[in-house]
Structure formats: structure tokens, C-alpha cells
C-alpha positions in Angstrom: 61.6 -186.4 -39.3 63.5 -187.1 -42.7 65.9 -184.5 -43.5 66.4 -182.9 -46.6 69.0 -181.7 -49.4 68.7 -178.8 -50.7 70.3 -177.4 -53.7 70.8 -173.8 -53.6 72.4 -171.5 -57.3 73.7 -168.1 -56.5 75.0 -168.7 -52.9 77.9 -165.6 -52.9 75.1 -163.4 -54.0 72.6 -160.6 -51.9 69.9 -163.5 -51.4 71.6 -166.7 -52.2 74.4 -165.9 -49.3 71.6 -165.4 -47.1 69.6 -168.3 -47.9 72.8 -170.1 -47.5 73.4 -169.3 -43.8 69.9 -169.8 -43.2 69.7 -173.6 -44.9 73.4 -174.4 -43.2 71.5 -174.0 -39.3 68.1 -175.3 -40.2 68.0 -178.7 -38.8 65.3 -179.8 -41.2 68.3 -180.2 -43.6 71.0 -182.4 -43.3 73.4 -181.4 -47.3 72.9 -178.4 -48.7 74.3 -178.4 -52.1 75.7 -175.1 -53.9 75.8 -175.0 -57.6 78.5 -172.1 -59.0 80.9 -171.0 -61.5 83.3 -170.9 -58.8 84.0 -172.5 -55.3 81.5 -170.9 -52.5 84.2 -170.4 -49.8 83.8 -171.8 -46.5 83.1 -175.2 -45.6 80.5 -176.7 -43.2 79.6 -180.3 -42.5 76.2 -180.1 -44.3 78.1 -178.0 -47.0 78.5 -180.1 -50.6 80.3 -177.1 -53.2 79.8 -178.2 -56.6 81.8 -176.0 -59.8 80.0 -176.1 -62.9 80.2 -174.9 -66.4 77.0 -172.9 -67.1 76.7 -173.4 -70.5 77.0 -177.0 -70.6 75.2 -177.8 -67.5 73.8 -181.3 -68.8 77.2 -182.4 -68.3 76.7 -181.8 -64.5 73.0 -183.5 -63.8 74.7 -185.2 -60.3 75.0 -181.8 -59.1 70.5 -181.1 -59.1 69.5 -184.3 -57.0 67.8 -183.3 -53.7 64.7 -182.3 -52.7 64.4 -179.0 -53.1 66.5 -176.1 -55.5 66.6 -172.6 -54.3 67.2 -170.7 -57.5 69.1 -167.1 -56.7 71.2 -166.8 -59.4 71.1 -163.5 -61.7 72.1 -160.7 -63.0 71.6 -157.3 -64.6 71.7 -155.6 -68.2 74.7 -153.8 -67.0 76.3 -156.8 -65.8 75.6 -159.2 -68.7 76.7 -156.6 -71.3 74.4 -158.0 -73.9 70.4 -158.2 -74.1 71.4 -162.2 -75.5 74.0 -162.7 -72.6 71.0 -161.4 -69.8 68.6 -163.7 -71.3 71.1 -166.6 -71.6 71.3 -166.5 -67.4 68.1 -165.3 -67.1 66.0 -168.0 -69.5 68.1 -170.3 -70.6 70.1 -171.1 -67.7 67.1 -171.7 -65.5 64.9 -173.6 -67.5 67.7 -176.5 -68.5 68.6 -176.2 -64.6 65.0 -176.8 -63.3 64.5 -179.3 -66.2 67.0 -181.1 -65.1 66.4 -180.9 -61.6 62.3 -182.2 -62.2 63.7 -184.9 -64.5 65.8 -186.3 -60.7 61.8 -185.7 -59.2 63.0 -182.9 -57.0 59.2 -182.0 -55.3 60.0 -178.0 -54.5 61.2 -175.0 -56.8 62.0 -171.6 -55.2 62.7 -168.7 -57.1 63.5 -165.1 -57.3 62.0 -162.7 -60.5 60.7 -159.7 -60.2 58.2 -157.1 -59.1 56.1 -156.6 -62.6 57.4 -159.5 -64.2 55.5 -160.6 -67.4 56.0 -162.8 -71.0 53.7 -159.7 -71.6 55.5 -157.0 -70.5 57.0 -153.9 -73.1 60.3 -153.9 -70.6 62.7 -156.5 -72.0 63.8 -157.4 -68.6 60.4 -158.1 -67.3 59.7 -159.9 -70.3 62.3 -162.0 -70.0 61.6 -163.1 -66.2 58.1 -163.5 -67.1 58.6 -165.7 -69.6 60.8 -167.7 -67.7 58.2 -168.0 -65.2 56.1 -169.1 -67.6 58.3 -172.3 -68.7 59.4 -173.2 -65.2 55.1 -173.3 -64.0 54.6 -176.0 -66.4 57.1 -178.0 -65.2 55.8 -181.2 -63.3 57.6 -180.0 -59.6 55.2 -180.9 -56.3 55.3 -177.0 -55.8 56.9 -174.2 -57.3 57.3 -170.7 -55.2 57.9 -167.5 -56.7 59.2 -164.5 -54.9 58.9 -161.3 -57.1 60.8 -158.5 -55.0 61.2 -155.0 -55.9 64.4 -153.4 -55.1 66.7 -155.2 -52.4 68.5 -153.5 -49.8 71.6 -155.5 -48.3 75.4 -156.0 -48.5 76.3 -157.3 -52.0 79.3 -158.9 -52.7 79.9 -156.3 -55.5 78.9 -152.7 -54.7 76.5 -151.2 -56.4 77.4 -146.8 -55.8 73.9 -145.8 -57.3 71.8 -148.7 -55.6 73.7 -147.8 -52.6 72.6 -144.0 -53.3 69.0 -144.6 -53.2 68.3 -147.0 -50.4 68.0 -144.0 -48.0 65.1 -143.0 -50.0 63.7 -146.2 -50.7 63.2 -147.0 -47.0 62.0 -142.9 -46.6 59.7 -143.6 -49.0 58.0 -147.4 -47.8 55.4 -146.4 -45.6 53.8 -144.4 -48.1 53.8 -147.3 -50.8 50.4 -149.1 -49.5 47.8 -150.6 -51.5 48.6 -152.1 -55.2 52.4 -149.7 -54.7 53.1 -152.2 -51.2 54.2 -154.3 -53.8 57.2 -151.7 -54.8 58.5 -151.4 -51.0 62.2 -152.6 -50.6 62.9 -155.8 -49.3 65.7 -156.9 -47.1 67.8 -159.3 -49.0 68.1 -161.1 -45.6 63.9 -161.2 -44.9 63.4 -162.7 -48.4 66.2 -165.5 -47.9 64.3 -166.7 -44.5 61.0 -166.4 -46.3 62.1 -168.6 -49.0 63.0 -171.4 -46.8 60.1 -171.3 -44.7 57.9 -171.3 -48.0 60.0 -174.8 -48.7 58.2 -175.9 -45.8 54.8 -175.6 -46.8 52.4 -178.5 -47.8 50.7 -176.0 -50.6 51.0 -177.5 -54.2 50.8 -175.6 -57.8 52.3 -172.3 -58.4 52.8 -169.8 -55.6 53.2 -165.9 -56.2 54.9 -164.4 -53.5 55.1 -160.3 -53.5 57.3 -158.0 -52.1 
């Protein structure tokens, strides 16, 4: 069996720590490869840490070869202060990172977006993940997966009091959500990281919409 590199951006975060634990013990990968603004952390033997300045990321191309990128990185309205700084790490970031990355012929492309994400949709957050979904499709990767969650439950590395505050109800309320609404239960930040990786493993090529 040949093992694999995988390159994984937003590794501190709710997901990308996950998905980091998760690539670290699969034996189907030999270098896992974190991409950040700042030094992960820990060290493993399989662990590579690269640092990399964001907005001048063509000056870091080394840091994308592999065969596969796990894209968690993101953030909120709140956090990025700005409706230009939120679509600066939400669009731009990821489409010169995945350009990049299909330019080394990386073959697999996971993502996280958004429940209701759309180039179509009036929310400007939606909008905004949708449209980046929409440039990253076109892109000439072997397979491109991507997970639109609704609200994640987990420990994030910064706390979040009114997320925190409604997670009680959000898992009151998730057996009632079925039909079309299934797609609004919360997820486990945990469940989604394992399901990403496993989706890396499968043979099926074009663009794959995973919900919930």
C-alpha cells in the first residue's frame, strides 16, 4: 500500500484539531503537513508544521505538495471584523491555496462550508462560501469533497458563551429536525473530522456534497 501526505489548514481549530489526531494514527498516511499562521504545538513523527504568511501564500507553494489538502480553516463575521476581512479568508485565501495546491497535482480536496451555502444566496456569508465553492469545483482536482455542516458542537480552542448557550437546545431539538430540516441537526466537530478522512478514501471522482 503507498502511503500518503496529507496537507491539512486550520489544525488548532473545532474540526481541523480533530482531523489532525485522526490523520496522525491512520496508517494510510505516513507526513501529515499543517499549514498556519502560527506553530501547531505538539510534535509527532509523521508531523511536518509549516508557518505561513496568509496573504502572500505564493511565496510558500513547498508547503501544498501531497496528495491530499484538508481545508478547515475559517472564521466568522464577528471574528474577522470586516465583511472584506471574512471574505479575504473565506474566498480569497482558499482559492489561491487550492490553486496552488492543483497546480503540484494534488488528486483530493476536502472542505468545510456551510449548511445553505450559495453564490445565490441573499445572506452574505452564504454567498460568500457558495461562491467559493463554486471556484474551487472547477478546479482540475481527481475529487473534491464538500462537507456543509450546520452548527458544530465541540471544544473550541476559543469559547464561544452564546454557542455554548445553545447547544443544549440544539441537541434537544435534533430528533425533531427530519426530512429536508435533517440537514440543520448539529454535528459533532469530532464525527465530521473522521468523516472527512474516510471520504479521502474513496475512489468517487467530481464534486461530492456531503450534508450535515
Amino acid at each position: 500500500m503507498r502511503l500518503k501526505t496529507a496537507v491539512l489548514l486550520g489544525g488548532a481549530g473545532l474540526v481541523g484539531s480533530r482531523c489532525l489526531e485522526a490523520l496522525l494514527v491512520d496508517p494510510r498516511y505516513d507526513r501529515v503537513v499543517t499549514v498556519g499562521r502560527r506553530p501547531i504545538g505538539i510534535t509527532h513523527p509523521k508531523l511536518v508544521d509549516r508557518v505561513v504568511d496568509f496573504e502572500n501564500i505564493e511565496r510558500f507553494p513547498d508547503a501544498f505538495r501531497g496528495d491530499e489538502v484538508f481545508y478547515c480553516l475559517g472564521t466568522t463575521l464577528r471574528q474577522a471584523k470586516s465583511r472584506e476581512a471574512f471574505r479575504r479568508v473565506e474566498f480569497d485565501y482558499p482559492k489561491r491555496i487550492a490553486e496552488i495546491a492543483a497546480g503540484w497535482g494534488i488528486k483530493k480536496w476536502i472542505m468545510i462550508t456551510s449548511v445553505g451555502s450559495s453564490p445565490r444566496s441573499p445572506f452574505f456569508y452564504l454567498r460568500v462560501k457558495g461562491q467559493c465553492e463554486r471556484e474551487i469545483s472547477a478546479m482540475p482536482f481527481q475529487a473534491i469533497h464538500i462537507f456543509r455542516p450546520s452548527f458544530l458542537i465541540g471544544k473550541r480552542p476559543r469559547k464561544r458563551p452564546l454557542e455554548e448557550a445553545v447547544i443544549p437546545l440544539a441537541r434537544a431539538l435534533a430528533p425533531f429536525l427530519v426530512g429536508p430540516l435533517r440537514n440543520f441537526r448539529p454535528t459533532e466537530g469530532s464525527d465530521l473530522a473522521k468523516r472527512m478522512v474516510e471520504a479521502a478514501q474513496s475512489d468517487v471522482a467530481g464534486v461530492q456534497i456531503h450534508h450535515g
